[in-house]
CHARMM internal coordinates of N, CA and C (Angstrom, degrees):
IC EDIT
DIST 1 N 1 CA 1.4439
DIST 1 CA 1 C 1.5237
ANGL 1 N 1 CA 1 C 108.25
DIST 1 C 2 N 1.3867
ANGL 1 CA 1 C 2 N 120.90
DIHE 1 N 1 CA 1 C 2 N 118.30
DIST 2 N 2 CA 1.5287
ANGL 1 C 2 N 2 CA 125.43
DIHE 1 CA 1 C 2 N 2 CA -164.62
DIST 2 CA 2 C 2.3194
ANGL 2 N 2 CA 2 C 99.95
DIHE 1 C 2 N 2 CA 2 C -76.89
DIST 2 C 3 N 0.6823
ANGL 2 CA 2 C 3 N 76.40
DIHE 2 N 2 CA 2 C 3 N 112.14
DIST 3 N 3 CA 1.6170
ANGL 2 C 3 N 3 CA 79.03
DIHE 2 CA 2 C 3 N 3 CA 179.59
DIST 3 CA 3 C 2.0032
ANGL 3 N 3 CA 3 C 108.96
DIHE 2 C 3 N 3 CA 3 C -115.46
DIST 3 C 4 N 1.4264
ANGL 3 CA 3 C 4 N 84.00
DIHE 3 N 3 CA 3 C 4 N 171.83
DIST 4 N 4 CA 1.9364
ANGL 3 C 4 N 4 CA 99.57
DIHE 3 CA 3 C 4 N 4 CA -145.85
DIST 4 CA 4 C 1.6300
ANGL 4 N 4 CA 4 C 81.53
DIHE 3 C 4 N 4 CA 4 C -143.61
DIST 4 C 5 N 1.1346
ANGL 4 CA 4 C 5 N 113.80
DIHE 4 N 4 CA 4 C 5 N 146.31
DIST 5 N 5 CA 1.7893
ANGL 4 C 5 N 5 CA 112.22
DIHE 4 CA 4 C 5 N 5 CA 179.33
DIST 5 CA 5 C 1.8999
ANGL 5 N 5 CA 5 C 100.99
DIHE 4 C 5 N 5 CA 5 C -156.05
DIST 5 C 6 N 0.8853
ANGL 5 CA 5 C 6 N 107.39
DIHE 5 N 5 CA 5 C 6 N 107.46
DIST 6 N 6 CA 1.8019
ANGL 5 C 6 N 6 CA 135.42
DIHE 5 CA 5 C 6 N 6 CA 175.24
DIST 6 CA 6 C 1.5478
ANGL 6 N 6 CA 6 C 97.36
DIHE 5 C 6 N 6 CA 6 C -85.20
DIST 6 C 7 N 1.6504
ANGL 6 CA 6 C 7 N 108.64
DIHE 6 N 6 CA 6 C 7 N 131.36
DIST 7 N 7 CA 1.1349
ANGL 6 C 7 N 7 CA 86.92
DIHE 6 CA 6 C 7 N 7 CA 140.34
DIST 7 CA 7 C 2.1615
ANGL 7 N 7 CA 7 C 113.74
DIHE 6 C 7 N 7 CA 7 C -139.25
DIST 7 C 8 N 1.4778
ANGL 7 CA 7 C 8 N 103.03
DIHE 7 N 7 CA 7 C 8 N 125.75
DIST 8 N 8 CA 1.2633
ANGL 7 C 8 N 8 CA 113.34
DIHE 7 CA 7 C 8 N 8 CA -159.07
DIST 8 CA 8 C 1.6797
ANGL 8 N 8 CA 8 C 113.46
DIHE 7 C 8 N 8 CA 8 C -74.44
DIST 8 C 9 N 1.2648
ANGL 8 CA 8 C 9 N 115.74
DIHE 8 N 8 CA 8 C 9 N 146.08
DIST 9 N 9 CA 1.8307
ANGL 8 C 9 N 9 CA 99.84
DIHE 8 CA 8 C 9 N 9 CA 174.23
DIST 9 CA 9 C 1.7432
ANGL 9 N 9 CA 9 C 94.80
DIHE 8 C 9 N 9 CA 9 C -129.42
DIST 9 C 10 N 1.1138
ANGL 9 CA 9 C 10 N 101.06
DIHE 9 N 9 CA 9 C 10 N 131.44
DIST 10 N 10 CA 1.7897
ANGL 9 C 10 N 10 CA 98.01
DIHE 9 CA 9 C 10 N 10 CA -167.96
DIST 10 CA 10 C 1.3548
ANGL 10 N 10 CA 10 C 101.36
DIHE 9 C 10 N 10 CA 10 C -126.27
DIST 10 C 11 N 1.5465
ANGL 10 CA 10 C 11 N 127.02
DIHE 10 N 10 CA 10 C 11 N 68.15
DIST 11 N 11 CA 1.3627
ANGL 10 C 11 N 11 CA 119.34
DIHE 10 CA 10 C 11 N 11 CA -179.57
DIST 11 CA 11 C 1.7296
ANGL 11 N 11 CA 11 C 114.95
DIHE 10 C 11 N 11 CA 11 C 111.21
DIST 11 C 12 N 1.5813
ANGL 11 CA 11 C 12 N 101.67
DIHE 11 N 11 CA 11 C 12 N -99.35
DIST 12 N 12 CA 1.3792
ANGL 11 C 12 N 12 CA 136.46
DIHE 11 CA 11 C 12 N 12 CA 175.67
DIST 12 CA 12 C 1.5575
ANGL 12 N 12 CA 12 C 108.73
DIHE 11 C 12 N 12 CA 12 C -106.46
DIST 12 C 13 N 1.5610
ANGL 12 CA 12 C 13 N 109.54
DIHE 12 N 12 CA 12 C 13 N -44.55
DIST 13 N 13 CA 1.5392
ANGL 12 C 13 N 13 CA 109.67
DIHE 12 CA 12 C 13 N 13 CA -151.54
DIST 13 CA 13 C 1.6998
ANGL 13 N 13 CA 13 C 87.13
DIHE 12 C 13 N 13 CA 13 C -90.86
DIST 13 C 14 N 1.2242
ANGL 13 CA 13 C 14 N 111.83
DIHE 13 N 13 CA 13 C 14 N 158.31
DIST 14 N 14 CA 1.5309
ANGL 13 C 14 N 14 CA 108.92
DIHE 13 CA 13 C 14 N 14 CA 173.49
DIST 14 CA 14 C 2.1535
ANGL 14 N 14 CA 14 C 93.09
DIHE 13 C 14 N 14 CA 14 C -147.43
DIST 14 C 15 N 1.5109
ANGL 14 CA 14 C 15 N 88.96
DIHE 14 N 14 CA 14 C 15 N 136.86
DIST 15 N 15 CA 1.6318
ANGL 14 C 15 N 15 CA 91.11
DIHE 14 CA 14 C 15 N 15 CA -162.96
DIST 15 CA 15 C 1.3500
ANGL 15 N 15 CA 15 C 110.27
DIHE 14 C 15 N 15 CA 15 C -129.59
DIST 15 C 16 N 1.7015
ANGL 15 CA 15 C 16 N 125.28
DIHE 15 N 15 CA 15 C 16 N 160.11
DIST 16 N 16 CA 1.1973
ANGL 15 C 16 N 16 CA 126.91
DIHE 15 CA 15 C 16 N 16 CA 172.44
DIST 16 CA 16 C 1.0080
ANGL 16 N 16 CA 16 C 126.40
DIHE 15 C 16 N 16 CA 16 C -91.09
DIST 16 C 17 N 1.3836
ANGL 16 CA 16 C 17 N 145.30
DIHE 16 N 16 CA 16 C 17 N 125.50
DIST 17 N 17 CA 1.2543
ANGL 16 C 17 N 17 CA 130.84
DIHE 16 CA 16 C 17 N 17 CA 178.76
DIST 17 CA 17 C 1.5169
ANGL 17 N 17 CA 17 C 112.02
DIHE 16 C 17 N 17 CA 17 C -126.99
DIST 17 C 18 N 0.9428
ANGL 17 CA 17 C 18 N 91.34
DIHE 17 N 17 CA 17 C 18 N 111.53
DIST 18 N 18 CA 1.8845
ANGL 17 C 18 N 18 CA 104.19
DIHE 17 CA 17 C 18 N 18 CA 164.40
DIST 18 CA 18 C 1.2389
ANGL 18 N 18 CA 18 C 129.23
DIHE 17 C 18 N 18 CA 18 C -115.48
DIST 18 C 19 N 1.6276
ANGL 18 CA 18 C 19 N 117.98
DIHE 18 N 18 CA 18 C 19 N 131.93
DIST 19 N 19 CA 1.4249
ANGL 18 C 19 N 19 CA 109.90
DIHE 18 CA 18 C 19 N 19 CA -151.62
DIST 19 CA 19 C 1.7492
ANGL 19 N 19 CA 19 C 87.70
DIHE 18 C 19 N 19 CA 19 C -152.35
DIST 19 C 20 N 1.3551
ANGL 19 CA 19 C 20 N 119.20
DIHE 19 N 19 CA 19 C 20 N 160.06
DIST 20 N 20 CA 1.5144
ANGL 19 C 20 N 20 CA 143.16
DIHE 19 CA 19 C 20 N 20 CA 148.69
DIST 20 CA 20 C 1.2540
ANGL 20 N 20 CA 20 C 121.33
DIHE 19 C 20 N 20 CA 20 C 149.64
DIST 20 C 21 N 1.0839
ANGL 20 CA 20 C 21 N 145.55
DIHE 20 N 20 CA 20 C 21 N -144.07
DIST 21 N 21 CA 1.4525
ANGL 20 C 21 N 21 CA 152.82
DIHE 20 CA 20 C 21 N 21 CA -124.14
DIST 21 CA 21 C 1.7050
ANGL 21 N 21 CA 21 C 90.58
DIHE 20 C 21 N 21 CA 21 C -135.12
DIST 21 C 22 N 1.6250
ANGL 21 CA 21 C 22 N 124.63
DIHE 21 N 21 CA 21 C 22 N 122.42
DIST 22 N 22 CA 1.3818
ANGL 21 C 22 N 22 CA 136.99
DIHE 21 CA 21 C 22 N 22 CA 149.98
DIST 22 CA 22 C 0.7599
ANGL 22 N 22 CA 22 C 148.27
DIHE 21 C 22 N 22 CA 22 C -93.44
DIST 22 C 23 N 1.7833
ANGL 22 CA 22 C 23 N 137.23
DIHE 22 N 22 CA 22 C 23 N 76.26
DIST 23 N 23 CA 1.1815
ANGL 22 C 23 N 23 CA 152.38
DIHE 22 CA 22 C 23 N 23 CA -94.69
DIST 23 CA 23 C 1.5500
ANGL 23 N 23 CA 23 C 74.91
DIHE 22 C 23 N 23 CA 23 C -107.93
DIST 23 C 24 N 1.2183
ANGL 23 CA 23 C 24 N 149.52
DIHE 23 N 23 CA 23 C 24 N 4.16
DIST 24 N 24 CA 1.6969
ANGL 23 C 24 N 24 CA 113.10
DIHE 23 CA 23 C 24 N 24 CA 154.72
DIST 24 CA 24 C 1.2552
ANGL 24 N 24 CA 24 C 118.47
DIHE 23 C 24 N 24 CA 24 C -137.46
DIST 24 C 25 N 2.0345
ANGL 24 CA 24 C 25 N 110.61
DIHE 24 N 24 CA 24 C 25 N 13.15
DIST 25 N 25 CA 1.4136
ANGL 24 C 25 N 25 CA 89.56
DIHE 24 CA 24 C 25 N 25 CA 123.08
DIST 25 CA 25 C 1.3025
ANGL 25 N 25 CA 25 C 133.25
DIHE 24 C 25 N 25 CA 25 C -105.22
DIST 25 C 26 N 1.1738
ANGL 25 CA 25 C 26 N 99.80
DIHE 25 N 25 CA 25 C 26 N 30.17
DIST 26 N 26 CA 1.9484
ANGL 25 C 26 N 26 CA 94.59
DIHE 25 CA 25 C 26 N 26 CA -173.99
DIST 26 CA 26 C 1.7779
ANGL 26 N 26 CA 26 C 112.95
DIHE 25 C 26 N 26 CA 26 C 51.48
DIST 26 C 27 N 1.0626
ANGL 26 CA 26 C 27 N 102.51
DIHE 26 N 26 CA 26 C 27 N 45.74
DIST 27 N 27 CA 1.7404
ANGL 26 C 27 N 27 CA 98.35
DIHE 26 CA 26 C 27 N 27 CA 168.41
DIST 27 CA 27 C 1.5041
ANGL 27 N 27 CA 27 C 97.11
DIHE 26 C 27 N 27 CA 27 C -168.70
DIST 27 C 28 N 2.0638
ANGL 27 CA 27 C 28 N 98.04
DIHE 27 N 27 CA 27 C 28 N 168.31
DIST 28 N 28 CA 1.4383
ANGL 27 C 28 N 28 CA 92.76
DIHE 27 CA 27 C 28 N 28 CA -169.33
DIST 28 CA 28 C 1.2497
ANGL 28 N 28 CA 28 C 87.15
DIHE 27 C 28 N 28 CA 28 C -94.29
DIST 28 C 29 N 1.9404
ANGL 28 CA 28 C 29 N 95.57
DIHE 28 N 28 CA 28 C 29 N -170.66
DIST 29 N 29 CA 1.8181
ANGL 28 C 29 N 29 CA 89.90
DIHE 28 CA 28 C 29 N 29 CA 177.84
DIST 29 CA 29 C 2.1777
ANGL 29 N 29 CA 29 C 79.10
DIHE 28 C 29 N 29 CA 29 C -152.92
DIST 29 C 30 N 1.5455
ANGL 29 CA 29 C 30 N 72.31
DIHE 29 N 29 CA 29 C 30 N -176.74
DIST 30 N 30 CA 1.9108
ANGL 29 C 30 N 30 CA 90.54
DIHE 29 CA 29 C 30 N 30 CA -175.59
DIST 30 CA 30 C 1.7027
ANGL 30 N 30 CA 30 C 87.69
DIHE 29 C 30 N 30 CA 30 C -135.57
DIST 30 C 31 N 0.8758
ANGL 30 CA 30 C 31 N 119.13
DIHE 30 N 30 CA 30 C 31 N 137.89
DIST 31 N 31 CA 1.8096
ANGL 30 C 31 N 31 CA 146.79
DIHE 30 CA 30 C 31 N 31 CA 178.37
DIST 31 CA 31 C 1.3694
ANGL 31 N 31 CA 31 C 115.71
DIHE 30 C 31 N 31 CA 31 C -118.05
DIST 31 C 32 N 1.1499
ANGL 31 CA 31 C 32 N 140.78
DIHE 31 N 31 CA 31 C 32 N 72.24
DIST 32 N 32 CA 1.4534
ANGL 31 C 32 N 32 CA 137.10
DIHE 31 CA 31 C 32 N 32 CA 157.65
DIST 32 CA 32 C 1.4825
ANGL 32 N 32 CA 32 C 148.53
DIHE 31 C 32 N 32 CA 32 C -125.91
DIST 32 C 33 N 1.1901
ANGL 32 CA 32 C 33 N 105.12
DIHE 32 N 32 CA 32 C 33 N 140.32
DIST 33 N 33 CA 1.8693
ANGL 32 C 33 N 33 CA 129.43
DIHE 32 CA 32 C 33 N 33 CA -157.01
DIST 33 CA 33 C 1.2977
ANGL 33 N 33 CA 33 C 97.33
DIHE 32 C 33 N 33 CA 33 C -107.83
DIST 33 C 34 N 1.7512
ANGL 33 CA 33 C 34 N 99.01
DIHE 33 N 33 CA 33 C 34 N -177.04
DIST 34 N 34 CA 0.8923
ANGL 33 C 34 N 34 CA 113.51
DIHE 33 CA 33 C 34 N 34 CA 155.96
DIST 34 CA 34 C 1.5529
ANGL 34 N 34 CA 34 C 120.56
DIHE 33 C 34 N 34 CA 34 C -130.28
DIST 34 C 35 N 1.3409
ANGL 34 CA 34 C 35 N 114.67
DIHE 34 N 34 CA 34 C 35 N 117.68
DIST 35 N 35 CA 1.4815
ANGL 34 C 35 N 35 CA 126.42
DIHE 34 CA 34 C 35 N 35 CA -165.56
DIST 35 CA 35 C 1.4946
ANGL 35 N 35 CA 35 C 103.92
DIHE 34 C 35 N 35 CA 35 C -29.32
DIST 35 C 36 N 1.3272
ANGL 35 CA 35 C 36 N 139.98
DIHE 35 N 35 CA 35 C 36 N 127.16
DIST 36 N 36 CA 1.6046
ANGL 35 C 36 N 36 CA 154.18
DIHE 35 CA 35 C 36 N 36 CA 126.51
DIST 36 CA 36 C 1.9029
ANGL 36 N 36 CA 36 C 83.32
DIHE 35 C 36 N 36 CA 36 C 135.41
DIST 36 C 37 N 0.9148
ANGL 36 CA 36 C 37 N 117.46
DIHE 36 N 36 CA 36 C 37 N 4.56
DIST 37 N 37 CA 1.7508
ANGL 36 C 37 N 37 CA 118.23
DIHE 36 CA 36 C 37 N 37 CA -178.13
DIST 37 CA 37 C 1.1418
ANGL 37 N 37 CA 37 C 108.32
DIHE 36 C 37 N 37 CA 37 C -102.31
DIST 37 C 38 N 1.3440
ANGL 37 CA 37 C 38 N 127.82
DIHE 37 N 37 CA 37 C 38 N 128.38
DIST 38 N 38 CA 1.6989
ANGL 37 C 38 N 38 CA 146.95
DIHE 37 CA 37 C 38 N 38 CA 140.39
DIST 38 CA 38 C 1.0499
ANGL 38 N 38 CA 38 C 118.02
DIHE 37 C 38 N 38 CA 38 C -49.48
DIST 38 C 39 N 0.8567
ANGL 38 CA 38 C 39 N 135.64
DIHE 38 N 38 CA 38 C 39 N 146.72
DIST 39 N 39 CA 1.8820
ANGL 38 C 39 N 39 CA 147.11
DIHE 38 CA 38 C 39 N 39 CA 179.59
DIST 39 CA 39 C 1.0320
ANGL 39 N 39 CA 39 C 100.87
DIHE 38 C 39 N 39 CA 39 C 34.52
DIST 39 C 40 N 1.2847
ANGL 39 CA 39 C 40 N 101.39
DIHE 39 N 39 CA 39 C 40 N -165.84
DIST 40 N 40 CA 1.6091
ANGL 39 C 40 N 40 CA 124.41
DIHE 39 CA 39 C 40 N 40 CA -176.29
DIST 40 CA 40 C 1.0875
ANGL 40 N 40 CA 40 C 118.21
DIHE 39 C 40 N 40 CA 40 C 70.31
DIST 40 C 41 N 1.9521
ANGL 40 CA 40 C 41 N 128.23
DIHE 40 N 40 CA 40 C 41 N 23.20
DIST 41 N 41 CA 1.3290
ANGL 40 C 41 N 41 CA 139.36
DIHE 40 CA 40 C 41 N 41 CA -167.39
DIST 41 CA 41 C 1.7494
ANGL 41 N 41 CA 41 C 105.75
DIHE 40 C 41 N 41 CA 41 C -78.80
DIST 41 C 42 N 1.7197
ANGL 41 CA 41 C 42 N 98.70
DIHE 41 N 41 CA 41 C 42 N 131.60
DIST 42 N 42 CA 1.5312
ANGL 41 C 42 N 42 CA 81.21
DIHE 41 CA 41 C 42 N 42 CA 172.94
DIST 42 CA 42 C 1.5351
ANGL 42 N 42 CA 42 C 112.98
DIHE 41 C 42 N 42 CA 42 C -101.73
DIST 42 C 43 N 1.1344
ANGL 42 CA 42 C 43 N 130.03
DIHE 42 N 42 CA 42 C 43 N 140.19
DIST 43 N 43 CA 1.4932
ANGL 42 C 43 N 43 CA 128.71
DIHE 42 CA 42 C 43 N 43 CA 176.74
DIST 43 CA 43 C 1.2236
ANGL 43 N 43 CA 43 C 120.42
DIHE 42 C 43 N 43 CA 43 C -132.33
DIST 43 C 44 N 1.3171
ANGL 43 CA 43 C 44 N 103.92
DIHE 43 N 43 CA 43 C 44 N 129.39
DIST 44 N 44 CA 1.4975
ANGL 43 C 44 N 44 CA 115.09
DIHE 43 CA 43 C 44 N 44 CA -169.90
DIST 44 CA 44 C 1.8734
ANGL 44 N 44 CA 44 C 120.91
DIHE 43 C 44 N 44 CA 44 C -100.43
DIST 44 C 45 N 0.8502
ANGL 44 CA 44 C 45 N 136.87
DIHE 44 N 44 CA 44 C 45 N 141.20
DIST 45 N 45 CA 1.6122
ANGL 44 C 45 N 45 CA 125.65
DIHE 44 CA 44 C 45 N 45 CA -178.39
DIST 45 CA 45 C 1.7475
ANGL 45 N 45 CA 45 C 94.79
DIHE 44 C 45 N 45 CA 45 C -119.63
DIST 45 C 46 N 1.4167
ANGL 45 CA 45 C 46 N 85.09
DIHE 45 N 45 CA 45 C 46 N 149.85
DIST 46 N 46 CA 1.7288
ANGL 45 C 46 N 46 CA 104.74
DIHE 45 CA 45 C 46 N 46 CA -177.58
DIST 46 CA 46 C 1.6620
ANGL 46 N 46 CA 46 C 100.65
DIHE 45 C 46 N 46 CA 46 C -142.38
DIST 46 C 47 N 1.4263
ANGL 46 CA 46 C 47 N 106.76
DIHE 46 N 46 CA 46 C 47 N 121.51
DIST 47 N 47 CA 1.4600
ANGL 46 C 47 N 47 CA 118.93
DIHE 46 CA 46 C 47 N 47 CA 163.07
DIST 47 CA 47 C 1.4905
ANGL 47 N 47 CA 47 C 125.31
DIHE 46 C 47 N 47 CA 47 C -80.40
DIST 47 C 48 N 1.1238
ANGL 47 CA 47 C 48 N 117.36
DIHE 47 N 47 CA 47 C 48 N -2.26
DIST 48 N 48 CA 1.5673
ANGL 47 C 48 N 48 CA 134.18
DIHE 47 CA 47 C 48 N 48 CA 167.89
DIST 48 CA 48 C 1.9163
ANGL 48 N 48 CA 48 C 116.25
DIHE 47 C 48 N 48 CA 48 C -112.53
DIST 48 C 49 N 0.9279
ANGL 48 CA 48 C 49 N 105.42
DIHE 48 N 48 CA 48 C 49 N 133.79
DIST 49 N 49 CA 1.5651
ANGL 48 C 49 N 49 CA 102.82
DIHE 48 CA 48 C 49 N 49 CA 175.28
DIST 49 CA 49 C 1.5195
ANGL 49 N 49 CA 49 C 123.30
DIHE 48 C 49 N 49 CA 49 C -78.64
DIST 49 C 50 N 1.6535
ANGL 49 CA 49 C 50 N 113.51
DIHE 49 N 49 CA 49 C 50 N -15.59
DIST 50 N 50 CA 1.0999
ANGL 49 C 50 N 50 CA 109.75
DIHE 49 CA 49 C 50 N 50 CA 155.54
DIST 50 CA 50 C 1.0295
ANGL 50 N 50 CA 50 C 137.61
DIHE 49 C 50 N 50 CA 50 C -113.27
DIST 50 C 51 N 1.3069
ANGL 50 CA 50 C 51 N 115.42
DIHE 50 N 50 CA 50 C 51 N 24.96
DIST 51 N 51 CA 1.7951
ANGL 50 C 51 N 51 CA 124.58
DIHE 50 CA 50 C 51 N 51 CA 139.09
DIST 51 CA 51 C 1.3257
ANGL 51 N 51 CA 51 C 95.16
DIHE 50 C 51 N 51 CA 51 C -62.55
DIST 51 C 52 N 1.2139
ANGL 51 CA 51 C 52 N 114.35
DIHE 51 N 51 CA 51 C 52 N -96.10
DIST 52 N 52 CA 1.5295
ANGL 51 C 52 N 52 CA 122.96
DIHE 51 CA 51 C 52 N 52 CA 161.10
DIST 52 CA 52 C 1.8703
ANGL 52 N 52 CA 52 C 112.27
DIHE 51 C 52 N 52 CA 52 C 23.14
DIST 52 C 53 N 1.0884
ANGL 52 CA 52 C 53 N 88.88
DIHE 52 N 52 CA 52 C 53 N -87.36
DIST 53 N 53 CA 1.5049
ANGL 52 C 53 N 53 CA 72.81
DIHE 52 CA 52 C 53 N 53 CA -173.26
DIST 53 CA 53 C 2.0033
ANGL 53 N 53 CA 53 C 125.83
DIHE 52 C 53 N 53 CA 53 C -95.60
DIST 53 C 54 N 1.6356
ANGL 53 CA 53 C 54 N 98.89
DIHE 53 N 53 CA 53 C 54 N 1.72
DIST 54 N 54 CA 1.5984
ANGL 53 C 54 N 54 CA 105.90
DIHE 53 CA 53 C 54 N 54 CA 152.70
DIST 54 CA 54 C 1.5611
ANGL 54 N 54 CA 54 C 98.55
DIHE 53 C 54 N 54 CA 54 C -57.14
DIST 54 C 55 N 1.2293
ANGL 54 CA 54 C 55 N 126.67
DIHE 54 N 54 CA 54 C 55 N -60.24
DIST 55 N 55 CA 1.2863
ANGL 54 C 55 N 55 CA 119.70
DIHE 54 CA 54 C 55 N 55 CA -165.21
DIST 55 CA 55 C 1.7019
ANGL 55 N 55 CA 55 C 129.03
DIHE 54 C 55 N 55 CA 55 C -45.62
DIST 55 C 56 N 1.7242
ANGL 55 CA 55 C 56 N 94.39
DIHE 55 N 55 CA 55 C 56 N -53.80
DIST 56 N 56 CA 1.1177
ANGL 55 C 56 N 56 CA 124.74
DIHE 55 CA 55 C 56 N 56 CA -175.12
DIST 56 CA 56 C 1.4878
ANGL 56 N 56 CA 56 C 94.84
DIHE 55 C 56 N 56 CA 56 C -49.82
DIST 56 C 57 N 2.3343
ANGL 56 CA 56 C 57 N 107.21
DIHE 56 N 56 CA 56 C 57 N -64.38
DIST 57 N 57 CA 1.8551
ANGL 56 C 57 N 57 CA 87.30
DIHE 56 CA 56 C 57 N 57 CA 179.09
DIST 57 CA 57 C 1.3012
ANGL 57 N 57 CA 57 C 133.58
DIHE 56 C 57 N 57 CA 57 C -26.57
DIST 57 C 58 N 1.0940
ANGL 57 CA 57 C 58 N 117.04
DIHE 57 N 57 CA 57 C 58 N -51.02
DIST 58 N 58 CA 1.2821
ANGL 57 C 58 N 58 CA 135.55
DIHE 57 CA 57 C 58 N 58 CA -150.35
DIST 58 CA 58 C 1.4665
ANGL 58 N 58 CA 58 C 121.14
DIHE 57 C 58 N 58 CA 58 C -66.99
DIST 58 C 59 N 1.5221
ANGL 58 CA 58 C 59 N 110.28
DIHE 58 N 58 CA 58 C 59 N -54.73
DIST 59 N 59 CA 1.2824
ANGL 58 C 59 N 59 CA 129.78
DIHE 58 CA 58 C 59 N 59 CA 131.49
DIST 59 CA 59 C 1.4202
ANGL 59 N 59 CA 59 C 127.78
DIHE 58 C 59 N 59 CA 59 C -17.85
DIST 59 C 60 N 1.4885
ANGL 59 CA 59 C 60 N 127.40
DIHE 59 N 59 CA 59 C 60 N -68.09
DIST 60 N 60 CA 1.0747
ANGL 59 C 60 N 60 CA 129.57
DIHE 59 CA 59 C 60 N 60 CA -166.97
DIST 60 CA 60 C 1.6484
ANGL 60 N 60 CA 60 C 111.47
DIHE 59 C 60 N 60 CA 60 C -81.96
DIST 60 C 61 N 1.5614
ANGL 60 CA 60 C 61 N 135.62
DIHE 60 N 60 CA 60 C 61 N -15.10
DIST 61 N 61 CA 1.1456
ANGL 60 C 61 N 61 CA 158.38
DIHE 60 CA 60 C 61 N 61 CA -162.71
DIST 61 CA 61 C 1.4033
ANGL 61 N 61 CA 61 C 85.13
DIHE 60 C 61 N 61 CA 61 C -57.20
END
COOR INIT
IC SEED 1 N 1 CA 1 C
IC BUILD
């Protein structure tokens, strides 16, 4: 699974983002935490690549 790893600082909150293409489910996805935190990851799946990466902009801004 080709993976991509961000890591965002937005203020106070500073976050993980991992995102790309999952070669067995065939779709992309968005992966995000919050840096020094366990669980509670939210992840999103996209069957289009440009949801996919509208999203991702948006996120990473």
């Amino acid at each position: 699974m080709p993976k991509f790893f961000e890591n965002i600082n937005r203020n106070s909150v500073q976050l993980d983002v991992l995102h790309g293409w999952d070669v067995n489910a065939k779709e992309w996805y968005i992966d995000i935490k919050m840096t020094g935190f366990s669980g509670s990851n939210i992840r999103e799946w996209f069957s289009s690549e440009k949801n996919y990466k509208k999203t991702l902009k948006n996120i990473l801004i």
